[in-house]
Backbone as a ProteinNet text record, in pm:
[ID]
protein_1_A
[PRIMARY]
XXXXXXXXXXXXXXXXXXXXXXXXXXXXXXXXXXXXXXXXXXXXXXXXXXXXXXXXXXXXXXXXXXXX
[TERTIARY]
20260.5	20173.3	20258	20247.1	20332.1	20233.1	20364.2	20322.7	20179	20223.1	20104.3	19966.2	19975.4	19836	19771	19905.4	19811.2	19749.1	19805.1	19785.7	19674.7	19655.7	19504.3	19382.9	19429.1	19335.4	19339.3	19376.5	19373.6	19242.7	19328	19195.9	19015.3	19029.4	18919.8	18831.9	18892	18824.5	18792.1	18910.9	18869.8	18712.7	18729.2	18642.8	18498.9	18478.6	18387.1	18322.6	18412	18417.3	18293.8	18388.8	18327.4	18187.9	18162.7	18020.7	17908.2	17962.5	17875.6	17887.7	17964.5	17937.8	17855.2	17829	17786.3	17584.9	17612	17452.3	17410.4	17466.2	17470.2	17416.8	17470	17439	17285.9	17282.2	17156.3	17035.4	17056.8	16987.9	16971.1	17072.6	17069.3	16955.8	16985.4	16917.6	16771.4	16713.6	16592.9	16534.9	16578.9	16508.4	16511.3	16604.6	16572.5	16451.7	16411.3	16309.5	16188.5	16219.1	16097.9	16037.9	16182.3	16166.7	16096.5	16179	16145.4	15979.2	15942.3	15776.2	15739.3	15720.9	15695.5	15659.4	15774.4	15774.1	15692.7	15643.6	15544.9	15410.4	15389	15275.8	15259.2	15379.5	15317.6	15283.3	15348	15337.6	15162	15136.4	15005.1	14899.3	14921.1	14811.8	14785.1	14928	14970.9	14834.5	14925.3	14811	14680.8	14574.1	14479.9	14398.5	14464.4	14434.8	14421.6	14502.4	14502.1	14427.7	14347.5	14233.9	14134.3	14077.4	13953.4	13958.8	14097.5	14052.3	14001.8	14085.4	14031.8	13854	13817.8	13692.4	13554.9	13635	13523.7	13545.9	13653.7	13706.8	13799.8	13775.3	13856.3	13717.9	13759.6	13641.7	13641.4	13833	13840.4	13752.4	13727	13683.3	13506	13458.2	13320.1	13294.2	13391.2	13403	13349.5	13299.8	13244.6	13378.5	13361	13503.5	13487.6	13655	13648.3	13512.1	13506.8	13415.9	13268.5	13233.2	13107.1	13042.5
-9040.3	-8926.8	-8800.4	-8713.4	-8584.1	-8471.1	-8390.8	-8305.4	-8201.1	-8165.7	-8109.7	-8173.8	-8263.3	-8388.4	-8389.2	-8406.5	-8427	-8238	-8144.4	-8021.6	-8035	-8057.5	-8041.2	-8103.6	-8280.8	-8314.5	-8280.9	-8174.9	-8134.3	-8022.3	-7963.4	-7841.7	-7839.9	-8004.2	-8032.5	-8074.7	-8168.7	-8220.4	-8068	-7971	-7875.1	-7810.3	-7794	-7723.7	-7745.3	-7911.5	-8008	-7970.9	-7987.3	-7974	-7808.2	-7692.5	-7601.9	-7595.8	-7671.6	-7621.6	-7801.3	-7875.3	-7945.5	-7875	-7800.6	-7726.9	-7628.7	-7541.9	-7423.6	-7467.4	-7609.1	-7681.7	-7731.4	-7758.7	-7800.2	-7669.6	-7577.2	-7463.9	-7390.5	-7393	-7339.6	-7420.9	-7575.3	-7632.5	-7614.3	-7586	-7549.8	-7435.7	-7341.8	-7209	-7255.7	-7311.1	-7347.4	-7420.3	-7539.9	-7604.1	-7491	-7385.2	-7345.4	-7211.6	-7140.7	-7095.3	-7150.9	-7285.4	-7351.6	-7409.9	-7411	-7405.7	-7319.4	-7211.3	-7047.7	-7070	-7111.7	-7071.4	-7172	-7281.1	-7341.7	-7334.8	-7254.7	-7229.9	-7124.3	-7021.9	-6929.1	-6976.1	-7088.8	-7125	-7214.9	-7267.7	-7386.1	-7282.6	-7161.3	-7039.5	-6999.6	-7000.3	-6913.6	-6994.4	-7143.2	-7242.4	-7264.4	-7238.8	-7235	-7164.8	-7025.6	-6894.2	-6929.3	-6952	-6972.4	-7092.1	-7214.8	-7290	-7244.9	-7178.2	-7113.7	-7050.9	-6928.5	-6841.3	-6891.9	-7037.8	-7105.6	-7199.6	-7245.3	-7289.4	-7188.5	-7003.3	-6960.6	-6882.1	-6909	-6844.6	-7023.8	-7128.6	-7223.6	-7307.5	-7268.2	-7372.8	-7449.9	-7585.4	-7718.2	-7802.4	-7873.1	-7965.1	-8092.4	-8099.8	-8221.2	-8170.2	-8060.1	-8051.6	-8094.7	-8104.4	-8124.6	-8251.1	-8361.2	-8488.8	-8562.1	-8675.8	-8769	-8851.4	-8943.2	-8997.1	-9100.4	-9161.3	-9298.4	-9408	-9412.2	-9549.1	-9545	-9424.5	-9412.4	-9499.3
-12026.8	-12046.3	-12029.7	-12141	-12128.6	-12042.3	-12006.2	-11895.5	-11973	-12060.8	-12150.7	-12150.4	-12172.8	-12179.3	-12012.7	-11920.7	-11783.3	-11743.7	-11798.4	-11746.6	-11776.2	-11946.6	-11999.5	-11938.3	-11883.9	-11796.8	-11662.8	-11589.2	-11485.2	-11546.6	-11639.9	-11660.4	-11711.4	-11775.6	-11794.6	-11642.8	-11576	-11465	-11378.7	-11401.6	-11272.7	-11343.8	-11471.1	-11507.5	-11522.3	-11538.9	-11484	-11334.5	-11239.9	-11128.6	-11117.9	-11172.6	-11154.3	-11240.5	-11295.7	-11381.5	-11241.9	-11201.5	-11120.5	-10995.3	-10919.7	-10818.7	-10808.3	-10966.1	-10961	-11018.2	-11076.2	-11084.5	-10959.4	-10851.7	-10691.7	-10617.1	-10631.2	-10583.2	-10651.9	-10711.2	-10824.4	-10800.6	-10712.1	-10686	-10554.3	-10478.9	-10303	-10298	-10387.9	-10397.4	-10401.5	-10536.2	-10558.6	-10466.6	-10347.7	-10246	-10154.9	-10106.8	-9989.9	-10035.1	-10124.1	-10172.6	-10152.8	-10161.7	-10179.8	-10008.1	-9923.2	-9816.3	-9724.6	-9764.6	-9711.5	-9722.6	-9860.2	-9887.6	-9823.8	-9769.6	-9715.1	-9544.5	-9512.4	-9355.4	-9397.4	-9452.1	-9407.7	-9453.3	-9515.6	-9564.3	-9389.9	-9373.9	-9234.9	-9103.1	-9167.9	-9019.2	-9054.3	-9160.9	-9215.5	-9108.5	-9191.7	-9123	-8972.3	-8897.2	-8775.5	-8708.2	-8787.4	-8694.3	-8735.8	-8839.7	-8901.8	-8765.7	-8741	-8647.9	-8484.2	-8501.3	-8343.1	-8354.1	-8445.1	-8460	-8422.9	-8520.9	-8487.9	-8396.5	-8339.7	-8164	-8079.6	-8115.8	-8002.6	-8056.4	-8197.5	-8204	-8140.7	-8162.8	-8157.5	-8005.8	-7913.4	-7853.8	-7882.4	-7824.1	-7800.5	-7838.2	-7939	-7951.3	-7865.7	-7796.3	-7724.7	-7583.2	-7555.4	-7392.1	-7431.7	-7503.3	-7492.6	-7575.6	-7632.7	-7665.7	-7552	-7593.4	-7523.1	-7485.8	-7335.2	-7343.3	-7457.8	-7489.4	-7559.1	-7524.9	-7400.4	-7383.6	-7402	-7438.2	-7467.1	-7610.1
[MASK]
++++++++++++++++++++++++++++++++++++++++++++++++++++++++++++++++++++

């Protein structure tokens, strides 16, 4: 294999390389977006739950025990 031929496949693989790193990344981006929205949707519900424990109670303190 001449030195010409391996340069060229050096430059193909690198360049490979750079177009699957830069689809890796574009995908890192898009899950953590989707993350981000996620943690403020699980923060939303969070607070939302804590609201109507503190407007209704604890429904466990006025449950009957198990053995009833």
């Amino acid at each position: 294999m001449s030195l010409e031929q391996r340069v060229t496949d050096l430059e193909s693989r690198l360049a490979f390389q750079d177009d699957t790193i830069q689809t890796l990344n574009d995908e890192l981006v898009a899950q953590q977006k989707i993350i981000e929205r996620l943690q403020l949707q699980m923060a939303a519900v969070l607070k939302r739950q804590e609201e109507m424990v503190g407007q209704f109670g604890s429904f466990e303190e006025d449950a009957p025990p198990p053995h009833y």
